[in-house]
C-alpha positions as a LaTeX table, in Angstrom:
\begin{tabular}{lrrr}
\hline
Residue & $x$ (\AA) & $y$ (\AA) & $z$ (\AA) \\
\hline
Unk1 & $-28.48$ & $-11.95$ & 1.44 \\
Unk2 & $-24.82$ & $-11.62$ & 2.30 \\
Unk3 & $-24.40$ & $-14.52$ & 4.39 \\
Unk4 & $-21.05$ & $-15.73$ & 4.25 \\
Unk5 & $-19.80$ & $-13.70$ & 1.50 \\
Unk6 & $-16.07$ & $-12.59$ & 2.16 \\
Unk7 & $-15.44$ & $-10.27$ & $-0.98$ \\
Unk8 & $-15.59$ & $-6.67$ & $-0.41$ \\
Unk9 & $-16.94$ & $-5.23$ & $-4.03$ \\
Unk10 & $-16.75$ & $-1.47$ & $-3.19$ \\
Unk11 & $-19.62$ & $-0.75$ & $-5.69$ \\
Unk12 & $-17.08$ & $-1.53$ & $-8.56$ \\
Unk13 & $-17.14$ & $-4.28$ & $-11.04$ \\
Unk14 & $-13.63$ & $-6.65$ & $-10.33$ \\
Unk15 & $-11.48$ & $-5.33$ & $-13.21$ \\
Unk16 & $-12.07$ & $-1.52$ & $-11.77$ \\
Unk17 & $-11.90$ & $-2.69$ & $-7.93$ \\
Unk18 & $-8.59$ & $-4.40$ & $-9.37$ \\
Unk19 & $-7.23$ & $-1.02$ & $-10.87$ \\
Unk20 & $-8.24$ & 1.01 & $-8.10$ \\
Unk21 & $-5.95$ & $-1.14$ & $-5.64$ \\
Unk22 & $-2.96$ & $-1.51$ & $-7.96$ \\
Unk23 & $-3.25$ & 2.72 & $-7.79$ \\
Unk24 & $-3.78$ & 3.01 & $-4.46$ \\
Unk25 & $-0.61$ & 0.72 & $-3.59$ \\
Unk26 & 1.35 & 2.47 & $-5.90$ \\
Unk27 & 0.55 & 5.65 & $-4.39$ \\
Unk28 & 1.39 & 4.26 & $-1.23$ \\
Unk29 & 4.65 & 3.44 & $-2.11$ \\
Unk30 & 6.09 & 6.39 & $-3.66$ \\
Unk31 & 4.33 & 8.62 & $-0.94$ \\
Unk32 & 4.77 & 6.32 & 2.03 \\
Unk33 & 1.45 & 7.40 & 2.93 \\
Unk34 & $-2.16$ & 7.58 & 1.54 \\
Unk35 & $-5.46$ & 9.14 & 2.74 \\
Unk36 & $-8.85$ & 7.51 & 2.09 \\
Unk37 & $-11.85$ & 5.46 & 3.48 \\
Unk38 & $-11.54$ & 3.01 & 5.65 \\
Unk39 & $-12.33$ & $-0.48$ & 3.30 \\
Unk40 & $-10.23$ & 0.92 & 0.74 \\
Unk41 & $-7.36$ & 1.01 & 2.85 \\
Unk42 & $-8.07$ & $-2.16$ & 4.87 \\
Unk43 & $-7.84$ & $-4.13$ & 1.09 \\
Unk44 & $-4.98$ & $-2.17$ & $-0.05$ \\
Unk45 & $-3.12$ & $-2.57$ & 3.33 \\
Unk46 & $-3.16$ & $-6.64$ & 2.19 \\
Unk47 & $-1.84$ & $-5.94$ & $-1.78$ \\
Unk48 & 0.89 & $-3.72$ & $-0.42$ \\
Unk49 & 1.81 & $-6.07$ & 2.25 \\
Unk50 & 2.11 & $-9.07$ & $-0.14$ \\
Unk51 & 3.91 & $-7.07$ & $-2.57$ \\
Unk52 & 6.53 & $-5.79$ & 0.16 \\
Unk53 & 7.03 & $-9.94$ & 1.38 \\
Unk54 & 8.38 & $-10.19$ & $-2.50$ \\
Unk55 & 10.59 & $-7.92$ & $-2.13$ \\
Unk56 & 11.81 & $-8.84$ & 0.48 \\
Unk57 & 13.16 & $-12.24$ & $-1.18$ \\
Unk58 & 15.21 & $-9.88$ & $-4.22$ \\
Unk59 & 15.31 & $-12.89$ & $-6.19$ \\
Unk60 & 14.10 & $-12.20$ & $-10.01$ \\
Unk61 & 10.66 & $-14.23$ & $-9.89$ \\
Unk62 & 9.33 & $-12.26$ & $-7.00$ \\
Unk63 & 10.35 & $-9.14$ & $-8.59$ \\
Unk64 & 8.02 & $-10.46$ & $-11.69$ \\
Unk65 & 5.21 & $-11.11$ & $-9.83$ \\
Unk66 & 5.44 & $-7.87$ & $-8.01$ \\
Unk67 & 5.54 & $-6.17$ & $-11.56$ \\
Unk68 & 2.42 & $-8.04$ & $-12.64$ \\
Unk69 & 0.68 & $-7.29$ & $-9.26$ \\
Unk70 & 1.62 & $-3.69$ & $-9.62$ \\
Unk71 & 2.23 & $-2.87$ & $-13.57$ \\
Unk72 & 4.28 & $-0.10$ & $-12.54$ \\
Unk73 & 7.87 & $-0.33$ & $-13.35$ \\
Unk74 & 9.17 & 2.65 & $-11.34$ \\
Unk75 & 7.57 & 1.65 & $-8.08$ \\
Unk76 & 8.89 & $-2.14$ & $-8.31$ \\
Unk77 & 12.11 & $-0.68$ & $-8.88$ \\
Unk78 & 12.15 & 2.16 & $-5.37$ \\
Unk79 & 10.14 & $-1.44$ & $-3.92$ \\
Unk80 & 13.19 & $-2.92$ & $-4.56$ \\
Unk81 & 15.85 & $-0.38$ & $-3.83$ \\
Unk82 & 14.35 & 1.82 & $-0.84$ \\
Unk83 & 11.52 & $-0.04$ & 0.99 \\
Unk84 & 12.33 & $-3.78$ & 1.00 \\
Unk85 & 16.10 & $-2.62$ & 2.71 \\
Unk86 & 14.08 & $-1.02$ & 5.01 \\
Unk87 & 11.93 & $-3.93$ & 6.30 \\
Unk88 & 14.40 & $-6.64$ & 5.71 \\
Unk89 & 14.16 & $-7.75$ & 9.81 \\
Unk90 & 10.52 & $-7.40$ & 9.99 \\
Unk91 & 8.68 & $-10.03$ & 9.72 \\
Unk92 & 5.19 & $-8.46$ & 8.97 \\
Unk93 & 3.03 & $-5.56$ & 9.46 \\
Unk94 & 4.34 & $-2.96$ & 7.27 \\
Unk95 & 1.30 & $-0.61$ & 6.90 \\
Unk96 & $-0.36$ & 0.98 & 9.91 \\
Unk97 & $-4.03$ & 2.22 & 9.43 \\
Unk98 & $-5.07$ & 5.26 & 11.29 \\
Unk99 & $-8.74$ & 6.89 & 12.09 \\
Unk100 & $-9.28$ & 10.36 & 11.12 \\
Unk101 & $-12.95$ & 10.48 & 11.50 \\
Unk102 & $-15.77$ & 10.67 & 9.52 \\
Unk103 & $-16.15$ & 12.74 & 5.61 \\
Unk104 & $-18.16$ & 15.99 & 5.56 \\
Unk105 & $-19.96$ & 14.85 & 2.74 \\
Unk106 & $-20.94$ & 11.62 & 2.96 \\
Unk107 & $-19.99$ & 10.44 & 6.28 \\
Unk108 & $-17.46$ & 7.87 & 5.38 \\
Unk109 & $-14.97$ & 6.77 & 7.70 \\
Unk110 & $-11.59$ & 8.32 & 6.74 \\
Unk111 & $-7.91$ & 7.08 & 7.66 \\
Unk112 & $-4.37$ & 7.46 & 6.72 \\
Unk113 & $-2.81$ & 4.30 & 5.46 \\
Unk114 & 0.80 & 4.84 & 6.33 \\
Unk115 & 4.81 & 2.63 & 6.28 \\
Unk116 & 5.51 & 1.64 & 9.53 \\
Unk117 & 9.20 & 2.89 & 9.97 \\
Unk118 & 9.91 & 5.04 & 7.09 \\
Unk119 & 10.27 & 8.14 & 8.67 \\
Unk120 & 13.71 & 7.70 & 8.24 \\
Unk121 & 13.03 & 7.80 & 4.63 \\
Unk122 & 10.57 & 10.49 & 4.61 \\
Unk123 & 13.08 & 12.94 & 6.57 \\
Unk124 & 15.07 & 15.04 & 4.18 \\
Unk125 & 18.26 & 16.30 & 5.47 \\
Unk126 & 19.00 & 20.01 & 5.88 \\
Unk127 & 20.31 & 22.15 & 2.70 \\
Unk128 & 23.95 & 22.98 & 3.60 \\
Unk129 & 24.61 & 26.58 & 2.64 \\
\hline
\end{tabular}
């Protein structure tokens, strides 16, 4: 029986579940946006939030703990230099989560995981000829 059992497993053993997040957030932040099901982006809208409220101190232990959260040095270091700039006067609520429906296959809710505000980012600027 499930009764009062908080932890979403996904159908993965922790250390996979674990992985799968840390990818999924690092996706996130180097595209600014992700596609995928609906409980997958509910727990990695929570990992990408906490890592994005470390950032947003700059000092060099948060940046450690981001790293060990993450394990990826390159997106820690656009975390640090592109996003956390970005959200410096927010207080919260950095990912939006939006319904696209259901999966052909299987049925599964789908959604786009997206930054709130970084369409400024995600604009390039026209090639100057």
């Amino acid at each position: 029986m499930r009764h009062r059992s908080k932890i979403v497993k996904l159908g993965r053993e922790k250390q996979k579940r674990d992985a799968m997040l840390r990818s999924l957030v690092i996706s996130l932040l180097t595209h600014h946006s992700i596609k995928t099901t609906q409980e997958k982006a509910k727990l990695t809208r929570h990992l990408a939030e906490r890592v994005i409220t470390l950032s947003k101190r700059g000092d060099l232990h948060s940046r450690r703990l981001a790293y060990s959260l993450l394990g990826n040095k390159k997106a820690v270091k656009k975390l640090w230099e592109e996003i956390a700039p970005k959200y410096i006067d927010r207080d919260g609520g950095y990912t939006r989560v939006l319904n696209l429906g259901s999966r052909k296959g299987d049925g599964a809710s789908v959604c786009l995981l997206e930054m709130v505000d970084m369409e400024k980012v995600m604009r390039r600027k026209p090639k100057e000829e």
